[in-house]
VOPAGU-2260 file (C-alpha; in pm, 1 decimal, decimal comma):
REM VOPAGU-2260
SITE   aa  ch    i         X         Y         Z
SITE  UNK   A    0   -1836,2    4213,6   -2989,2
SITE  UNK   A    1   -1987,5    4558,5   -2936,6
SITE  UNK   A    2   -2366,4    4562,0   -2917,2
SITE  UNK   A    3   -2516,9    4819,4   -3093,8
SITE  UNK   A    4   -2382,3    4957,1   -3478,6
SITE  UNK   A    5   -2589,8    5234,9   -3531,1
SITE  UNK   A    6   -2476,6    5246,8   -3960,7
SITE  UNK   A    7   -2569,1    4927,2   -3941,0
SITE  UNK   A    8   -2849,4    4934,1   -3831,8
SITE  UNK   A    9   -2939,9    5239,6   -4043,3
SITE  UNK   A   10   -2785,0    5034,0   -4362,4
SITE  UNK   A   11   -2975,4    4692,8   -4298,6
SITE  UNK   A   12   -3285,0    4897,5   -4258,5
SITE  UNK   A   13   -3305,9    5048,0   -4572,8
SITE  UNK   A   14   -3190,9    4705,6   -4725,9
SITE  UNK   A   15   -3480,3    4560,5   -4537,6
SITE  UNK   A   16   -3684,8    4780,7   -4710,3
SITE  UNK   A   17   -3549,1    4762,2   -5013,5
SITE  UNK   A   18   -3640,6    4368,4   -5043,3
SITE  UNK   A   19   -3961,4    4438,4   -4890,5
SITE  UNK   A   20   -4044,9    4686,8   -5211,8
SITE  UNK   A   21   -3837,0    4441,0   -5448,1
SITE  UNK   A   22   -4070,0    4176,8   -5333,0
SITE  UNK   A   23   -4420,0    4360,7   -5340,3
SITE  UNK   A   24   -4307,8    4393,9   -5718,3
SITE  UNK   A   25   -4249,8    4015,7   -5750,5
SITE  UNK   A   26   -4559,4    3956,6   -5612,1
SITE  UNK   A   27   -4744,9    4220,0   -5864,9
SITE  UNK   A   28   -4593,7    3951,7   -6148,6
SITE  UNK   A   29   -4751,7    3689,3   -6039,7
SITE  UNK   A   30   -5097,2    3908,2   -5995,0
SITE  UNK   A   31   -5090,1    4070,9   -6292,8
SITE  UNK   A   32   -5440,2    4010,1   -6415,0
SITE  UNK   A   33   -5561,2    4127,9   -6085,6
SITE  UNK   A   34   -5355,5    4430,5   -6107,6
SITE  UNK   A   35   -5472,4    4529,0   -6496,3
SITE  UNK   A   36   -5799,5    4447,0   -6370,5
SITE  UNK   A   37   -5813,0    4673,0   -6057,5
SITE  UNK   A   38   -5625,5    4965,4   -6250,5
SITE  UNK   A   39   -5915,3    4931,2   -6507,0
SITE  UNK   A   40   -6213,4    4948,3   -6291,6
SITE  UNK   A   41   -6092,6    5082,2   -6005,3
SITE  UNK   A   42   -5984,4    4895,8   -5688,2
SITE  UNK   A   43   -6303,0    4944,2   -5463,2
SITE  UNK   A   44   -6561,2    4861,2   -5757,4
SITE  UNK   A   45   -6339,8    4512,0   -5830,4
SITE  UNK   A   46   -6282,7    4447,6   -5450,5
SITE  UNK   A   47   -6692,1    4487,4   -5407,2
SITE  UNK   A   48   -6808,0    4305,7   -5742,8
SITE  UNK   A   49   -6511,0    4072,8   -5793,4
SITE  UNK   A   50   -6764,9    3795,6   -5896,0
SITE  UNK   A   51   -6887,1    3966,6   -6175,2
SITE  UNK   A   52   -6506,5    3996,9   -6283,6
SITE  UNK   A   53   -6467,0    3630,6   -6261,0
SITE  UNK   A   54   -6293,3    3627,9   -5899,3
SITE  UNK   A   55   -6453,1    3500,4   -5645,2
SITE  UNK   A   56   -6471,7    3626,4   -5263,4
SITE  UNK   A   57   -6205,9    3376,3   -5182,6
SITE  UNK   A   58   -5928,2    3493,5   -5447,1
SITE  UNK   A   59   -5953,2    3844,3   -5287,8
SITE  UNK   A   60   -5910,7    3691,3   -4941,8
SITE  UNK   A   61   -5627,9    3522,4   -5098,3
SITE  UNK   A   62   -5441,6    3805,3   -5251,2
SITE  UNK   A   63   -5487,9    4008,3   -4933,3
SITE  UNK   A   64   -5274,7    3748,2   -4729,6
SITE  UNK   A   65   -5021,4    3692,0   -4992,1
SITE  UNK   A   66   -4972,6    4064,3   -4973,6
SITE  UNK   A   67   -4929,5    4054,6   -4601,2
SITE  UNK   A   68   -4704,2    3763,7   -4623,5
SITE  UNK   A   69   -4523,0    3914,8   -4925,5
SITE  UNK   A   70   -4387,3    4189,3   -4645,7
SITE  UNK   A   71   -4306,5    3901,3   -4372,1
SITE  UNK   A   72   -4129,8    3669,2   -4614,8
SITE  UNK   A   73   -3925,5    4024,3   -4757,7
SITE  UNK   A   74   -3843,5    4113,9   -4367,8
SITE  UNK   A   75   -3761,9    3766,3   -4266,3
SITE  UNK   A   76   -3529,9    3754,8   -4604,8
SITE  UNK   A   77   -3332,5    4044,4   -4501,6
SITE  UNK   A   78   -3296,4    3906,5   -4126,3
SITE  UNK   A   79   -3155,3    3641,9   -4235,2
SITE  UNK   A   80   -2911,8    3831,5   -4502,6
SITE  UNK   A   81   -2845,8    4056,5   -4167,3
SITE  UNK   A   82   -2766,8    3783,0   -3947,2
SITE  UNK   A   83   -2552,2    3602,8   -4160,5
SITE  UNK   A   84   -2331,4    3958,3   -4236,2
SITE  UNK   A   85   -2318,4    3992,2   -3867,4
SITE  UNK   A   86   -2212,4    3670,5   -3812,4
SITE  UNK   A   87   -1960,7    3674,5   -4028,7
SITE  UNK   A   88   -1827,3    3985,0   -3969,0
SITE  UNK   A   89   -1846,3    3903,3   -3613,3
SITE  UNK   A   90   -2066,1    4174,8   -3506,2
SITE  UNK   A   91   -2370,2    4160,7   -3254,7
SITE  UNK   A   92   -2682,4    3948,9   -3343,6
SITE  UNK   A   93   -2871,8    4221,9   -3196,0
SITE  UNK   A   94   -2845,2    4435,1   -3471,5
SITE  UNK   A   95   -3025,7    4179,3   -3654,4
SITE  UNK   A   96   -3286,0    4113,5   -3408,7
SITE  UNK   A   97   -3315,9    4530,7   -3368,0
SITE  UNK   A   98   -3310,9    4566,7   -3761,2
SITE  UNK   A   99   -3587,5    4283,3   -3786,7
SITE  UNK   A  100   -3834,1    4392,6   -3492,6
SITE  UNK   A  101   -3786,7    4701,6   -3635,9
SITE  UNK   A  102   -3949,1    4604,7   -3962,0
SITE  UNK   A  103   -4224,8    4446,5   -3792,4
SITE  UNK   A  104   -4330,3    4743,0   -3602,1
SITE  UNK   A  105   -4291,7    4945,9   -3953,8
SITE  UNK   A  106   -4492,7    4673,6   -4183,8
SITE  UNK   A  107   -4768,6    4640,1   -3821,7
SITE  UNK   A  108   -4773,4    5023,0   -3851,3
SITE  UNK   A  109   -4824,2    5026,0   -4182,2
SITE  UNK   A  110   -4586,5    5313,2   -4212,2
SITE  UNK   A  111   -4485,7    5179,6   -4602,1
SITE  UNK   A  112   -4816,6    5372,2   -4717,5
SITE  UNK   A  113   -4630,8    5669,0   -4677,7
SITE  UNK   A  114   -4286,6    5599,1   -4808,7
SITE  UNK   A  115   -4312,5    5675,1   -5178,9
SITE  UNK   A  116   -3978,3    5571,7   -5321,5
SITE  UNK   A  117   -4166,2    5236,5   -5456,6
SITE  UNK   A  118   -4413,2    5489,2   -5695,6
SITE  UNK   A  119   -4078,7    5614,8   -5853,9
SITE  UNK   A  120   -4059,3    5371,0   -6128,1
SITE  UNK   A  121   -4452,9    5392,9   -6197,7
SITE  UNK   A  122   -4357,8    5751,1   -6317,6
SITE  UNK   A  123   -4123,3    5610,3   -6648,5
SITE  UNK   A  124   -4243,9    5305,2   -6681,2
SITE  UNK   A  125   -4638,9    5263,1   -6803,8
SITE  UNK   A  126   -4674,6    4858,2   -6858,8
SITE  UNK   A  127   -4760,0    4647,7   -6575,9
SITE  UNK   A  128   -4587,3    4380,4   -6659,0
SITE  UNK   A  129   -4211,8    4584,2   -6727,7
SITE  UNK   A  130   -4358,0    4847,4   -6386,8
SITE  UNK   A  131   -4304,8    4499,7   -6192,8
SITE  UNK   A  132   -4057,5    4343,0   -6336,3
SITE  UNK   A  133   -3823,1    4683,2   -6336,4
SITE  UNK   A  134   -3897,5    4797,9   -6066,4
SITE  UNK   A  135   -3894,7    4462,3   -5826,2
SITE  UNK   A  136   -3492,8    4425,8   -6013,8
SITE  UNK   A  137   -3427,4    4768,4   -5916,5
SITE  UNK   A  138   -3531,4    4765,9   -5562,4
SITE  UNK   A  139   -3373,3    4397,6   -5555,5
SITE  UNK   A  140   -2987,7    4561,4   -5662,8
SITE  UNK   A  141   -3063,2    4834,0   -5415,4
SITE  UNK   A  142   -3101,8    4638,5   -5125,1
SITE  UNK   A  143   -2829,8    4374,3   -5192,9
SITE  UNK   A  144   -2605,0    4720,2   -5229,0
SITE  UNK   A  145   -2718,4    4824,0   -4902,6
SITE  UNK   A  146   -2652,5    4509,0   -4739,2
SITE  UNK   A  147   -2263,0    4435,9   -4899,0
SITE  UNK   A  148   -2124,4    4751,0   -5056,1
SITE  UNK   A  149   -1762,2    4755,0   -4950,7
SITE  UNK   A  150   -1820,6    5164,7   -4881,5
SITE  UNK   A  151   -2089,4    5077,7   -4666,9
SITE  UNK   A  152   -1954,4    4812,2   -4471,8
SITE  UNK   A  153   -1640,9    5026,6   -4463,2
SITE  UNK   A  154   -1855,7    5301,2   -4271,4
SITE  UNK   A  155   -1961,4    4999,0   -4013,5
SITE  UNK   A  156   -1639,6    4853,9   -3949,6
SITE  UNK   A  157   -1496,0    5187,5   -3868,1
SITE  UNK   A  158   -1792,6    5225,8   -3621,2
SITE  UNK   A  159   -1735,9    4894,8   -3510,4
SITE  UNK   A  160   -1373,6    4988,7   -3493,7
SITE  UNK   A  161   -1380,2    5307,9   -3293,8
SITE  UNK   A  162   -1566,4    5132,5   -2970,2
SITE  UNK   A  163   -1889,0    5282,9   -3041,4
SITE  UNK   A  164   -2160,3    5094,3   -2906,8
SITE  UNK   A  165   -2505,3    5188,3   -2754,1
């Protein structure tokens, strides 16, 4: 088994990220009123009189930490999807474990601010509800494709292959 892959890792990153958009958009389904709302009046006026919208100060707290757990359950999704590939394909764990700390130090960074690929859909697509839905399928097929497209994996067996390892 050679230790490090380095399209693997590259490949299982962007997969990793991939779910971790897919599943912010899941999450915006099951928030939707809180999203209409917030696009309405503005995110800082709901946040700061969510009581006069009907929410209390406990169903903000509560949507903050499903949003921070949306990205943990997304990164811990796709090290599991990773280890499994690697596993089977009998190539290093620590590819996994690199691909997954990796995400943590990304989400803990909050480096996803910046990555605007997940605004692409918002561009064509104008109803919440279809924004969400759309775009959480599209990011969802994007990552799976990152994760098992034979041209990909093709690419890391041939690394594999060659005795490359870091």
């Amino acid at each position: 088994m050679k230790k490090l892959n380095v399209p693997l890792l590259v490949f299982h990153s962007l997969g990793a990220l991939f779910f971790i958009f897919s599943f912010q958009k899941f999450r915006g389904l099951y928030y939707l009123d809180v999203f209409e709302l917030a696009t309405r009046v503005g995110i800082s006026n709901f946040v700061n009189n969510s009581s006069k919208y009907g929410y209390t100060i406990a169903d903000v707290a509560h949507f903050t930490l499903v949003t921070g757990l949306t990205n943990l359950i997304a990164i811990l999704f796709a090290f599991v999807v990773s280890l499994f590939i690697c596993i089977k394909r009998k190539y290093s764990i620590f590819n996994s474990i690199v691909v997954l700390l990796l995400m943590l130090v990304l989400i803990r960074i909050d480096i996803l601010k910046w990555i605007m690929i997940d605004r692409i859909p918002g561009y064509f697509i104008r109803n919440l509800f279809a924004l969400f839905l759309v775009g959480g399928l599209v990011f969802l097929f994007m990552g799976i494709v990152m994760f098992t497209s034979k041209r990909l994996n093709r690419i890391v067996a041939k690394y594999n292959k060659n005795g490359a390892s870091g």
